[in-house]
Rosetta silent file (secondary structure, phi, psi, omega in degrees, C-alpha in Angstrom):
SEQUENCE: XXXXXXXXXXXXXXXXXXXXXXXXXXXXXXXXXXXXXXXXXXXXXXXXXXXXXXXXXXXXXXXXXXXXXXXXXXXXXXXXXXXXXXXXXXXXXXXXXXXXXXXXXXXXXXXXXXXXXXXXXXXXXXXXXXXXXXXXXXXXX
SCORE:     score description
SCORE:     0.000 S_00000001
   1 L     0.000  131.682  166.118  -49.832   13.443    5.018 S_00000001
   2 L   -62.449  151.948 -179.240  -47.970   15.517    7.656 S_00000001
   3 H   -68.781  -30.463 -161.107  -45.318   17.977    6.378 S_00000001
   4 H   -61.254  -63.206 -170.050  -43.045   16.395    9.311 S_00000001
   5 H   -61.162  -14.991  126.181  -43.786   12.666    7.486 S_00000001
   6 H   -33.394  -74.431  158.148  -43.334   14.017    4.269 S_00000001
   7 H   -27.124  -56.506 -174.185  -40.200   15.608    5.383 S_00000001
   8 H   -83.735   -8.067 -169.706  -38.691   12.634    6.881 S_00000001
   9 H   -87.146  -35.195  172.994  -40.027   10.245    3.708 S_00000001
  10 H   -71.245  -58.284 -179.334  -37.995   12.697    1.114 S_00000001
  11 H   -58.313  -12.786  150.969  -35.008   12.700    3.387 S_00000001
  12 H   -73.056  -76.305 -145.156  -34.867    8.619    3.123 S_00000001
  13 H   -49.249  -30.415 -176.492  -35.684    8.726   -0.197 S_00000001
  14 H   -73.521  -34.958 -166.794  -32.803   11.332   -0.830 S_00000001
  15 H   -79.778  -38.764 -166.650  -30.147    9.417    1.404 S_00000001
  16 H   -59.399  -68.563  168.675  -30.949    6.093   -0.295 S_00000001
  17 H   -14.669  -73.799  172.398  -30.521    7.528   -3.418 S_00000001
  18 H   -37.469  -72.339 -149.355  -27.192    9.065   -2.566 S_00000001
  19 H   -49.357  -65.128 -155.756  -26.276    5.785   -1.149 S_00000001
  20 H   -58.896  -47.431 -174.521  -27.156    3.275   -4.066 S_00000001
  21 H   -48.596  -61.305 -155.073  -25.670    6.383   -6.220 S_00000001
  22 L   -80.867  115.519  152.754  -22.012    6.744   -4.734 S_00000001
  23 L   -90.409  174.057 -164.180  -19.931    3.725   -4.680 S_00000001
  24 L   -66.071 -169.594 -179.156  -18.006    3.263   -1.280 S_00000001
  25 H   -93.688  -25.925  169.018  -14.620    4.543   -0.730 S_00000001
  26 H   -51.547 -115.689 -150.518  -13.249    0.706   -0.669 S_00000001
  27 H   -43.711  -32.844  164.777  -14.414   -0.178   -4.136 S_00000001
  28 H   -41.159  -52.447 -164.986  -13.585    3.378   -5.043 S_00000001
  29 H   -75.419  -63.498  178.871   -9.949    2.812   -3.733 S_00000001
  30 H   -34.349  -66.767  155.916  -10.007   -0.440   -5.187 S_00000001
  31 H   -22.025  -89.229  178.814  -10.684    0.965   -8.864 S_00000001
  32 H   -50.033  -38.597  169.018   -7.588    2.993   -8.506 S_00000001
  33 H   -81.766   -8.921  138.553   -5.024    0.331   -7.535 S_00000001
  34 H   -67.708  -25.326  169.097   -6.175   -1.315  -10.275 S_00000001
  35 H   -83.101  -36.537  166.476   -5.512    1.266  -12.452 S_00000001
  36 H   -59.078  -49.440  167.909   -2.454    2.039  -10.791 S_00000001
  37 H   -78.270  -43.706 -165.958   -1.254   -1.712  -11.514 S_00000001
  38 H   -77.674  -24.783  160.138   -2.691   -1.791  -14.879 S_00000001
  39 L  -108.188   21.088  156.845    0.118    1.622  -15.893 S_00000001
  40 L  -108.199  -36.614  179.101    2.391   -0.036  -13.798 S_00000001
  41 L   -91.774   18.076 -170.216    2.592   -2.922  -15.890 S_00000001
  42 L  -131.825  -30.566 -174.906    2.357   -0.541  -18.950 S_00000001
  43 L   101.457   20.293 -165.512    5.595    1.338  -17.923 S_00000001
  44 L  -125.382   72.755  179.905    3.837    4.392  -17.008 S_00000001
  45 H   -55.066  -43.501 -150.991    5.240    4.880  -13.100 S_00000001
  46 H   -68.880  -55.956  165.133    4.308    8.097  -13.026 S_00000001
  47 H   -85.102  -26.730 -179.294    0.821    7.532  -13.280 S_00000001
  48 H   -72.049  -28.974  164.281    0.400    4.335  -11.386 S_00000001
  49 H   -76.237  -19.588  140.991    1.676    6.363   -8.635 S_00000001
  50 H   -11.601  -62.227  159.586   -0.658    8.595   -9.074 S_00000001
  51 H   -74.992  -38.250  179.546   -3.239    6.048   -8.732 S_00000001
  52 H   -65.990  -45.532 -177.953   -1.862    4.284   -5.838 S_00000001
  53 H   -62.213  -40.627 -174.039   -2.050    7.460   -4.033 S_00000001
  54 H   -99.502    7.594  116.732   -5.099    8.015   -4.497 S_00000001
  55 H   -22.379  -32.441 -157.921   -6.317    4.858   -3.727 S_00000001
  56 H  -111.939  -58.883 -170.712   -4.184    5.209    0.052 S_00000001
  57 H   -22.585  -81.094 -177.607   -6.332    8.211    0.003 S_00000001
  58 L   -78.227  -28.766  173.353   -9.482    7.002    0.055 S_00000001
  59 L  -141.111   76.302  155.273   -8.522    3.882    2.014 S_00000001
  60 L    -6.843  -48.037  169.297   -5.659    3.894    4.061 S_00000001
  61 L   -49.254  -61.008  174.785   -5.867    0.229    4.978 S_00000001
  62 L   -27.833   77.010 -149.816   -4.908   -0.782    1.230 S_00000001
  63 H   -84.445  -35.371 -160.698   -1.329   -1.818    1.834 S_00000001
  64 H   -73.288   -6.256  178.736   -0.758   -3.616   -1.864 S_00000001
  65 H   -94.411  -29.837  155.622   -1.356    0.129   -3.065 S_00000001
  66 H   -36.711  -42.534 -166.270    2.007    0.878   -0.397 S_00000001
  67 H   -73.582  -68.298  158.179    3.321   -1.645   -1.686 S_00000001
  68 H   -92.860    1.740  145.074    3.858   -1.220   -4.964 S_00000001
  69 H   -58.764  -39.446 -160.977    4.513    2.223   -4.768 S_00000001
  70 H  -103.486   22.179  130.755    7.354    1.693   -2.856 S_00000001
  71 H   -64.624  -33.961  175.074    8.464   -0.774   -5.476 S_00000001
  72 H   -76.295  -33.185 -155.221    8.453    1.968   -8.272 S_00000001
  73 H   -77.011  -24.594 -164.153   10.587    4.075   -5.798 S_00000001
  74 H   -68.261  -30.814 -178.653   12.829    1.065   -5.311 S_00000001
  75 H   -54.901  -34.971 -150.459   13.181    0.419   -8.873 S_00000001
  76 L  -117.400   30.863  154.362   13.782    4.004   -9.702 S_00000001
  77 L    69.867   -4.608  161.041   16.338    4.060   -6.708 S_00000001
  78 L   -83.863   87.733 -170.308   14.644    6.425   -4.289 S_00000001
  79 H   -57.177  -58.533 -177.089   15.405    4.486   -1.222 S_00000001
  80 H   -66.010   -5.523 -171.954   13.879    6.967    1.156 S_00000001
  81 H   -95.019  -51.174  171.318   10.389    7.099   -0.548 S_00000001
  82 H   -34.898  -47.519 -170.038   10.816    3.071   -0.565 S_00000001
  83 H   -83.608  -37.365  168.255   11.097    3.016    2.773 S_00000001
  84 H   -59.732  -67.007  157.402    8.326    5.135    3.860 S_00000001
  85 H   -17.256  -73.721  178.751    6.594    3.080    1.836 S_00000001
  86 H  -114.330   29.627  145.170    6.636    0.070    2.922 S_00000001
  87 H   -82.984   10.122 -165.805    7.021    0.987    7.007 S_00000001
  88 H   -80.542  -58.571  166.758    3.561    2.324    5.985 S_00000001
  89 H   -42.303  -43.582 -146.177    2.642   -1.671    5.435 S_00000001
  90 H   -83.335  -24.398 -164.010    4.465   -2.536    7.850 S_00000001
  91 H   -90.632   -3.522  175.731    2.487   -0.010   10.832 S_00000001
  92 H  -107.038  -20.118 -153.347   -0.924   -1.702    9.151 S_00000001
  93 L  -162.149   71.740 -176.291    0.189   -4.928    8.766 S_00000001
  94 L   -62.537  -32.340  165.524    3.101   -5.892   11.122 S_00000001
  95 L   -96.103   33.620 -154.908    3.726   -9.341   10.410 S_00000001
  96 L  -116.894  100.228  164.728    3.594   -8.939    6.405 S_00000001
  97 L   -83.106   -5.603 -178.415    7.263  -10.461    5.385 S_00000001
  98 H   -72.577  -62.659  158.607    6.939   -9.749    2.137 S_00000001
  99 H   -36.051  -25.635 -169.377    7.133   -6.019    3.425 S_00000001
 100 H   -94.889  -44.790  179.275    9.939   -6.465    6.407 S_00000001
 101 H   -64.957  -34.748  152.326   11.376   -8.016    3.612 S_00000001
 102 H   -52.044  -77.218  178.480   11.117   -4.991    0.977 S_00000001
 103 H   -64.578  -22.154  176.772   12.027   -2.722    3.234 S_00000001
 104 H   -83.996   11.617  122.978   15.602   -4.488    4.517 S_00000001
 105 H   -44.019  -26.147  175.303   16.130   -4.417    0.832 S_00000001
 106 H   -83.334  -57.162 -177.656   15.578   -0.859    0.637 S_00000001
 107 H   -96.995   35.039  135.516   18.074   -0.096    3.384 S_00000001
 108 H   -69.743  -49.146 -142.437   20.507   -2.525    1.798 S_00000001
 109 H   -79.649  -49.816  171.095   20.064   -0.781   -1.285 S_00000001
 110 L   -47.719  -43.332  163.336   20.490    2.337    0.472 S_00000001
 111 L   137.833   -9.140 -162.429   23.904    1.735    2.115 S_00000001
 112 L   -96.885   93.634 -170.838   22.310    0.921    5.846 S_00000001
 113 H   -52.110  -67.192 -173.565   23.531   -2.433    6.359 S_00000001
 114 H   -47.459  -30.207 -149.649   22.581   -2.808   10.146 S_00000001
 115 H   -78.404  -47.328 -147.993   18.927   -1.640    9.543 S_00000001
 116 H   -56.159  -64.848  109.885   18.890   -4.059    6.596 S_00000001
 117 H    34.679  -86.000  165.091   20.216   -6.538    9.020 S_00000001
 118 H   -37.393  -63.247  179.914   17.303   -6.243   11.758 S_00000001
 119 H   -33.372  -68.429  156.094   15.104   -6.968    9.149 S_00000001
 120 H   -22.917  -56.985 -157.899   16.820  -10.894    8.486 S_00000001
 121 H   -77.200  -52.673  147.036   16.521  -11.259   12.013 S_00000001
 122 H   -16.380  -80.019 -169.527   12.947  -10.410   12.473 S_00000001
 123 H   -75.827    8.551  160.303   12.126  -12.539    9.538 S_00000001
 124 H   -74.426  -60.754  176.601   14.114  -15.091   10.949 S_00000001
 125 L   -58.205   15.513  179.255   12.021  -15.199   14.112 S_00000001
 126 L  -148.687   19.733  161.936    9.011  -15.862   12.393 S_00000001
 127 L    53.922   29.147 -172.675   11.070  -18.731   10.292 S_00000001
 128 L   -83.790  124.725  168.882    9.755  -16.863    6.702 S_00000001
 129 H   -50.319   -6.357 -165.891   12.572  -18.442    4.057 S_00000001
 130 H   -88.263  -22.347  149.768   12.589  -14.440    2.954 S_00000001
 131 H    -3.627  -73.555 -163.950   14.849  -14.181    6.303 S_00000001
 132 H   -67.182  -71.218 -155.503   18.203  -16.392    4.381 S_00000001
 133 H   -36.387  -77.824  174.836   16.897  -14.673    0.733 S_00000001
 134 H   -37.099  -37.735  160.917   17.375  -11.114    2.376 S_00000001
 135 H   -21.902  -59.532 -144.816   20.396  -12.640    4.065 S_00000001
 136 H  -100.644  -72.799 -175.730   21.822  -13.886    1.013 S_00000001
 137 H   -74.121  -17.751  175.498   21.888  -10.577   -0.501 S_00000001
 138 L   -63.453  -66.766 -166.809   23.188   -8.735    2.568 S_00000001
 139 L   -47.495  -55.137 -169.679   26.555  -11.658    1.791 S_00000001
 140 L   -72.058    0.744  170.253   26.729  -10.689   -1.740 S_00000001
 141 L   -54.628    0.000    0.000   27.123   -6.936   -0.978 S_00000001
């Protein structure tokens, strides 16, 4: 055996390895927003955002890890974190009403009626029943 074909048979064997070794950054990411939900549902915000983050980290794409961060901030009333939050869903995943719907809840909650507002109407045009529910709470302000 040549050193070159030697040389290239340890560098597959070495890459394979790695590969088979490493899980992907998806199932990686995945792992943490489970973990992240699992001390979210434990009461322990702190750490599930933690988790969430790092989860967005490794996969960007992962909106339901947006997503329920910017549930903890809504819960724990930081509207501007909230919001960030879920325009992040919203710039991955533009027709997602459960988000358009989050966020004009956020800038209800926040005091910005009009933005709050857009939001109904959007989710009007695309006939989602969360349209009237977000409505509905805009009335009862």
């Amino acid at each position: 055996m040549r050193w070159g074909d030697f040389l290239r048979s340890f560098l597959a064997l070495f890459l394979i390895s790695a590969f088979l070794s490493c899980e992907s950054k998806e199932k990686q990411a995945e792992k943490h927003f489970r973990q992240g939900f699992s001390y979210q549902n434990q009461g322990d915000l702190d750490q599930a955002l933690e988790e969430y983050e790092k989860a967005v980290q490794l996969n960007p794409g992962l909106t339901k890890a947006y997503t329920n961060a910017g549930a903890i901030h809504l819960q724990r009333e930081n509207y501007d974190r909230a919001i960030q939050k879920f325009q992040k869903v919203i710039e991955r995943s533009q027709w997602d009403t459960k988000a358009h719907y989050n966020l004009g809840y956020a800038y209800l909650k926040k005091g910005e009626v009009e933005k709050a507002q857009k939001e109904v109407e959007f989710l009007k045009s695309l006939r989602s029943e969360l349209g009237d529910a977000l409505e509905r709470k805009i009335e009862e302000r």
